[in-house]
LOROKOL-39475 format. One record per atom (N, C-alpha, C): chain; residue number from 1; x, z, y; residue in three letters; atom name. Coordinates in pm, whole numbers, plus 50000, padded with zeros to 5 digits. Layout:
BEGIN
{rec A NUM {X Z Y} ala CA};
...
END
This chain:
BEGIN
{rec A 1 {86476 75016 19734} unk N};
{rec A 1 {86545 74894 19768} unk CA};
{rec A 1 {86673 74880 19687} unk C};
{rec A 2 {86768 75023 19683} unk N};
{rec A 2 {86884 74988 19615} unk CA};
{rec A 2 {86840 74981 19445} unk C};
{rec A 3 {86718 75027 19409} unk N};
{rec A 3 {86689 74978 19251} unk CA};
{rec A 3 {86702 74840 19237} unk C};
{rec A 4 {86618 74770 19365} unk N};
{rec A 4 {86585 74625 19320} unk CA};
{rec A 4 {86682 74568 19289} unk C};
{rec A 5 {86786 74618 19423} unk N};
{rec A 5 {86901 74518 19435} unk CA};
{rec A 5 {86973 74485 19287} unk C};
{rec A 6 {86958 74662 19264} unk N};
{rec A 6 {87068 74677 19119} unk CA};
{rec A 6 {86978 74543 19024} unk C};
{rec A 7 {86891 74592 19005} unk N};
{rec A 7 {86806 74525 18903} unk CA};
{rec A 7 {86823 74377 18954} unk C};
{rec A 8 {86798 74297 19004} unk N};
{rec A 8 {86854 74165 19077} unk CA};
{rec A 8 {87010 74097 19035} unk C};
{rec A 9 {87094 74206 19059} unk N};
{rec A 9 {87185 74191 19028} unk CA};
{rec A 9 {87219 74157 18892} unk C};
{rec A 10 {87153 74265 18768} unk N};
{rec A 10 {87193 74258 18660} unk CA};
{rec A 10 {87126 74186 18590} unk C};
{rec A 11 {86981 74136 18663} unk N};
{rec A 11 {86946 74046 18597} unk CA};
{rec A 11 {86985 73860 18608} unk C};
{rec A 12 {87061 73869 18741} unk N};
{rec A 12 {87174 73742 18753} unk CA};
{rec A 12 {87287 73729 18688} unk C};
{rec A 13 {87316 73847 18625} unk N};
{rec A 13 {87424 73814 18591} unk CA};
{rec A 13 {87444 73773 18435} unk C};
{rec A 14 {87345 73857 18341} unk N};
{rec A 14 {87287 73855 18235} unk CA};
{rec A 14 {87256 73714 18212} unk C};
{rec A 15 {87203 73656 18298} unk N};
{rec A 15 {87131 73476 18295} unk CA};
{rec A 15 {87211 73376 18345} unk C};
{rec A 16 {87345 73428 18370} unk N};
{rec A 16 {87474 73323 18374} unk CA};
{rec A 16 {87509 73309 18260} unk C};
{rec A 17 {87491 73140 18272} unk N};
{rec A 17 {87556 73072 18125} unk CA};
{rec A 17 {87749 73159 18097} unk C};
{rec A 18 {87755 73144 18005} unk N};
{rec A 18 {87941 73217 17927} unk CA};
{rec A 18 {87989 73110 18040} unk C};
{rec A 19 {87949 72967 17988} unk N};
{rec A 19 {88028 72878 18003} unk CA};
{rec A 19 {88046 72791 18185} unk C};
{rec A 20 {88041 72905 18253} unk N};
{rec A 20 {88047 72832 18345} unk CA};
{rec A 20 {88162 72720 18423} unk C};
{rec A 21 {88133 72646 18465} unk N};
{rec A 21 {88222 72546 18540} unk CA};
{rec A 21 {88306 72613 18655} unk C};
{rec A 22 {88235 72696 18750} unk N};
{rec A 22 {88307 72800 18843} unk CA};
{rec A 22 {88411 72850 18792} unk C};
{rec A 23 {88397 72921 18712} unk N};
{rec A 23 {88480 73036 18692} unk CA};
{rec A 23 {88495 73067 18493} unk C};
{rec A 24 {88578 73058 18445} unk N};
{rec A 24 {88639 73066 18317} unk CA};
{rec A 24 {88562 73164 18212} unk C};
{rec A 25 {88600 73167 18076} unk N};
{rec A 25 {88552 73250 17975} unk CA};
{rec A 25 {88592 73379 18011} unk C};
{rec A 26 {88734 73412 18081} unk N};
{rec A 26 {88809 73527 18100} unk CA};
{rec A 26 {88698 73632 18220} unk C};
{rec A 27 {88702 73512 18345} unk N};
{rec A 27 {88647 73615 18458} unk CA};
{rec A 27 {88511 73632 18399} unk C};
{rec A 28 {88442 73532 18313} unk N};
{rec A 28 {88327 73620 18289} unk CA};
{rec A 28 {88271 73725 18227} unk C};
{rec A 29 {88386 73715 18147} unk N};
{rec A 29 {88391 73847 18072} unk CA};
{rec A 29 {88442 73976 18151} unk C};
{rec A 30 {88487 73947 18231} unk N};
{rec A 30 {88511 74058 18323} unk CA};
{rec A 30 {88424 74075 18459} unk C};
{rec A 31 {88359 73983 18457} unk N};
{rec A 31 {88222 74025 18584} unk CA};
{rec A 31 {88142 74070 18485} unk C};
{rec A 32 {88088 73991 18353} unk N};
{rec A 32 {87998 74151 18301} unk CA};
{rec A 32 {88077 74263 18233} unk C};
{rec A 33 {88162 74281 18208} unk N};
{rec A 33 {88242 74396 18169} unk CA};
{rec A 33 {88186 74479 18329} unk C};
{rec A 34 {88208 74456 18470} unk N};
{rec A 34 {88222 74533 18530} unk CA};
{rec A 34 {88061 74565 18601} unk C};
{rec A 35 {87962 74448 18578} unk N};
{rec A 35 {87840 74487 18630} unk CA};
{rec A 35 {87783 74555 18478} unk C};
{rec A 36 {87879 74551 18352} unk N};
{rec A 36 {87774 74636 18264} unk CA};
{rec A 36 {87826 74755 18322} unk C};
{rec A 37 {87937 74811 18339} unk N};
{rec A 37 {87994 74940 18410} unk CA};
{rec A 37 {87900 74996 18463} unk C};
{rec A 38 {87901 74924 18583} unk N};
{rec A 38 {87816 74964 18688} unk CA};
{rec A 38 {87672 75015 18674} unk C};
{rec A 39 {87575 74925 18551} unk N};
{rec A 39 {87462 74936 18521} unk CA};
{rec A 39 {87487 75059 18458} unk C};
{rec A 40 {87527 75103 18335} unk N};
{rec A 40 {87627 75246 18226} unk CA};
{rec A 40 {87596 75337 18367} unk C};
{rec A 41 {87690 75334 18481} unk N};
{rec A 41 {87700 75481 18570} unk CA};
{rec A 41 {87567 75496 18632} unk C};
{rec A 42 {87461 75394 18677} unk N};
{rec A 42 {87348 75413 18742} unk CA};
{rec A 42 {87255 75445 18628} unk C};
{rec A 43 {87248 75422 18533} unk N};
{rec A 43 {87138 75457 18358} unk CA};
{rec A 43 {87202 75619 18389} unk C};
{rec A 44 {87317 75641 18395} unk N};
{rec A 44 {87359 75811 18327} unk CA};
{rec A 44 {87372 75862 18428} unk C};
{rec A 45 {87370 75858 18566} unk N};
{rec A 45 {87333 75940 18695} unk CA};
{rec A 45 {87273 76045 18653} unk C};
{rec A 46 {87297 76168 18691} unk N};
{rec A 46 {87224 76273 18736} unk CA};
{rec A 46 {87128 76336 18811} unk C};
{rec A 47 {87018 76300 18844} unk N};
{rec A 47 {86941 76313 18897} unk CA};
{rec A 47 {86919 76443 19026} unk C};
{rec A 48 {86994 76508 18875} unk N};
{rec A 48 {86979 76691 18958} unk CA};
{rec A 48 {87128 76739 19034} unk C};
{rec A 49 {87192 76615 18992} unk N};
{rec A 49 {87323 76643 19091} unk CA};
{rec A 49 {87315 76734 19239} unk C};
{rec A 50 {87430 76807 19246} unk N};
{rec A 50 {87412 76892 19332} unk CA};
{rec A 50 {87393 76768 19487} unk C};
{rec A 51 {87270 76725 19508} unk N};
{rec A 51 {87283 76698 19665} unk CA};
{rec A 51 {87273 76776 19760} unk C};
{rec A 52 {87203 76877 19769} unk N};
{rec A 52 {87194 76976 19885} unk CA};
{rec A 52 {87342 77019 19925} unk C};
{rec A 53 {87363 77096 19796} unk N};
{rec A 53 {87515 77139 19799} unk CA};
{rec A 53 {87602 77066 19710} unk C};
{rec A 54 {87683 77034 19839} unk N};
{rec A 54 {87779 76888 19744} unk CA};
{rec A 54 {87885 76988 19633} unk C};
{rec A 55 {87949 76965 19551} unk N};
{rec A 55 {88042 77055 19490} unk CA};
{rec A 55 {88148 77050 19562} unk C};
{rec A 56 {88177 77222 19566} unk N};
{rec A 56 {88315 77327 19657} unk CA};
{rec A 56 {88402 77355 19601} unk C};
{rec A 57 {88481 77298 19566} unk N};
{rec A 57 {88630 77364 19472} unk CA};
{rec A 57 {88697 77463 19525} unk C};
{rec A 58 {88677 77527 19640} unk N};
{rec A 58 {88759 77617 19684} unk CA};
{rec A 58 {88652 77766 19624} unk C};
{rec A 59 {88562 77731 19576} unk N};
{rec A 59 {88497 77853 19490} unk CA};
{rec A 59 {88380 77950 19631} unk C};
{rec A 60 {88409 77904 19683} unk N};
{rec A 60 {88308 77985 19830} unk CA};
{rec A 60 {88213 77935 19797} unk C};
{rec A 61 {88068 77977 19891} unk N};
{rec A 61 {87949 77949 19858} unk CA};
{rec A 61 {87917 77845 19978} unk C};
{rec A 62 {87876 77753 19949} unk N};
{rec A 62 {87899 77645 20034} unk CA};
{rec A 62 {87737 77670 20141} unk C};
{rec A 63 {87803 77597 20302} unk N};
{rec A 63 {87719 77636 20417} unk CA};
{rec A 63 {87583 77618 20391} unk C};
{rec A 64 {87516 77599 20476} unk N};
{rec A 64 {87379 77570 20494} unk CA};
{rec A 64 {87346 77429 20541} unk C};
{rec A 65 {87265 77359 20478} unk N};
{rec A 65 {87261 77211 20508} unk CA};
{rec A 65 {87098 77214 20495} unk C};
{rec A 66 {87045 77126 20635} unk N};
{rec A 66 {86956 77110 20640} unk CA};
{rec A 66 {86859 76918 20675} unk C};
{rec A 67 {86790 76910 20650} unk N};
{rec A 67 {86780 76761 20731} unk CA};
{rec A 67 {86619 76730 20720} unk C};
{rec A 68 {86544 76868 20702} unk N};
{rec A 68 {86389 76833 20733} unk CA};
{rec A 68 {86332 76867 20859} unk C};
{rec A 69 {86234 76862 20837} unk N};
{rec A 69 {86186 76930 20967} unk CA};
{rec A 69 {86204 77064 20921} unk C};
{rec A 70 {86111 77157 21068} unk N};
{rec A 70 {86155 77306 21137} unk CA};
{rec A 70 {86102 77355 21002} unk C};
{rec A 71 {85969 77358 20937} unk N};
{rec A 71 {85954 77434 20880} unk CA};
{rec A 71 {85981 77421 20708} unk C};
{rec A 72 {86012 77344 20691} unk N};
{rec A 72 {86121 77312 20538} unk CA};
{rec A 72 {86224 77369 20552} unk C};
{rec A 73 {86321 77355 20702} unk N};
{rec A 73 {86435 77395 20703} unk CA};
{rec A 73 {86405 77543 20704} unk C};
{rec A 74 {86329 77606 20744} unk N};
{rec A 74 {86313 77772 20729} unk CA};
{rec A 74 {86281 77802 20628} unk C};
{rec A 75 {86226 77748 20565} unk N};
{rec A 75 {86215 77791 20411} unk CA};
{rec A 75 {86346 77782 20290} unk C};
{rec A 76 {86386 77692 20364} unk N};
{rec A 76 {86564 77637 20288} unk CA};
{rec A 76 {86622 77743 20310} unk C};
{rec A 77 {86623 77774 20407} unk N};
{rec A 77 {86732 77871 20461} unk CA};
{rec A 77 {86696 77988 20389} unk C};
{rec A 78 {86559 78040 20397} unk N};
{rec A 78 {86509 78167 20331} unk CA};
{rec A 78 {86583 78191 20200} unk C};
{rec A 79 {86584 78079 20140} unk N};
{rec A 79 {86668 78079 20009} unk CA};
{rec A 79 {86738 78040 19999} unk C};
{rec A 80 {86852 77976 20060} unk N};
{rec A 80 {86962 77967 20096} unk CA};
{rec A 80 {87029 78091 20107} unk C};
{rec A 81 {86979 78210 20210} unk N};
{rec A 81 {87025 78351 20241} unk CA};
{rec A 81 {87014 78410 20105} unk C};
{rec A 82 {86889 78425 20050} unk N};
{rec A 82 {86851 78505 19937} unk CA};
{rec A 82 {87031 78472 19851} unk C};
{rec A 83 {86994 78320 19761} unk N};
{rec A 83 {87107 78278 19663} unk CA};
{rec A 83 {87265 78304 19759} unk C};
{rec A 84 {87280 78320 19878} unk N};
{rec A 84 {87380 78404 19924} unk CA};
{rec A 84 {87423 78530 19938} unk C};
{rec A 85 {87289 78617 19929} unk N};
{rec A 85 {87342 78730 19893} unk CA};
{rec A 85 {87371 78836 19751} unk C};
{rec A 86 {87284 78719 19658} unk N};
{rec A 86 {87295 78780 19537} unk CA};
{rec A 86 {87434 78719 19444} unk C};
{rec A 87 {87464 78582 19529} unk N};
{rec A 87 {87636 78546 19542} unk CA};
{rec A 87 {87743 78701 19563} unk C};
{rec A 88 {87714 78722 19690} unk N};
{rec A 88 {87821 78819 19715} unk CA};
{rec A 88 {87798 78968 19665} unk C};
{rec A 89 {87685 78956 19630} unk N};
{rec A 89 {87642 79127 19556} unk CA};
{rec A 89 {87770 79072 19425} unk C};
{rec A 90 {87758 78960 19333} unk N};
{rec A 90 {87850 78916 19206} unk CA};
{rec A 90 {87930 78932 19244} unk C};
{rec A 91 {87976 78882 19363} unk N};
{rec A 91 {88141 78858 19388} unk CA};
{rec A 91 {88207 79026 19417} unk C};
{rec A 92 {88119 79120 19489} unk N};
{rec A 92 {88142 79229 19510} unk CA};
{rec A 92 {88166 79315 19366} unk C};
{rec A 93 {88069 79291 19263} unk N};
{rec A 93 {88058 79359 19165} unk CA};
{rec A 93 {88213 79324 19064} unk C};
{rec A 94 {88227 79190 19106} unk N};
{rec A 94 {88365 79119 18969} unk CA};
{rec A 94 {88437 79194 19051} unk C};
{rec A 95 {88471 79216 19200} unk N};
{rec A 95 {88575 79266 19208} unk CA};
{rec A 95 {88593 79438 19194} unk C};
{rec A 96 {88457 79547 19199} unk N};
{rec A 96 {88502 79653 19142} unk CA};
{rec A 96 {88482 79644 19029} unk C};
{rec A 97 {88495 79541 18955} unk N};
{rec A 97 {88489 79599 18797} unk CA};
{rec A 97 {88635 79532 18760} unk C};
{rec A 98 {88722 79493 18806} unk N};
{rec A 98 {88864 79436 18826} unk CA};
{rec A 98 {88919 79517 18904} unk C};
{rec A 99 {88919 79588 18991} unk N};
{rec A 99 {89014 79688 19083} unk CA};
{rec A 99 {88990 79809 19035} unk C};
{rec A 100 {88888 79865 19007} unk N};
{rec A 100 {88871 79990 18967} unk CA};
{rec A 100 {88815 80052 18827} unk C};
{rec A 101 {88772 79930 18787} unk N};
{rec A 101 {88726 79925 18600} unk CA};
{rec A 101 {88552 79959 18621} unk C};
{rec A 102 {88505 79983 18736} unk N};
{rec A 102 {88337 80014 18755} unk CA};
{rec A 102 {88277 79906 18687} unk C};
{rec A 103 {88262 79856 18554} unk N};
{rec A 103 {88154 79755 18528} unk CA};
{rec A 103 {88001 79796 18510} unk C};
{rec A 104 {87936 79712 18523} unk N};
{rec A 104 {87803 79797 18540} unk CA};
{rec A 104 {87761 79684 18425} unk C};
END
């Protein structure tokens, strides 16, 4: 639905005469200046953007987020735990190889 809309959108706006009577040479150049914007950030989206795990700047390994059913969510989790503990095995390892020089 939100494709169509987009697509709807840009294709109204594209098929407005320059010269409209409404509204001036200036604002139109700045309604498509800002629906080409808009079209630019939805074309170069990321697809693989982190949705599960939104990005954590505080550097922790961010919670557990779930929103399927029972048995998706147990499988999430399965690997959820896994990529959490091979998190803190790293985090364990940077720090004896920084406190005590143990690099492996």
């Amino acid at each position: 639905m939100r494709n169509l809309l987009t697509s709807l959108v840009c294709v109204t706006c594209i098929g407005l005469p320059v010269e409209s009577k409404a509204i001036g040479s200036t604002e139109a150049g700045v309604l498509y200046g800002v629906f080409g914007t808009l079209v630019f950030q939805h074309i170069t989206k990321n697809p693989k953007q982190s949705e599960y795990y939104p990005h954590n700047p505080t550097g922790e390994f961010p919670p557990f987020r779930c929103s399927g059913n029972s048995v998706e969510c147990s499988f999430q989790r399965g690997v959820w735990e896994k990529q959490r503990e091979e998190w803190l095995k790293a985090k364990d390892t940077a720090y004896r190889c920084g406190r005590y020089g143990k690099c492996e």
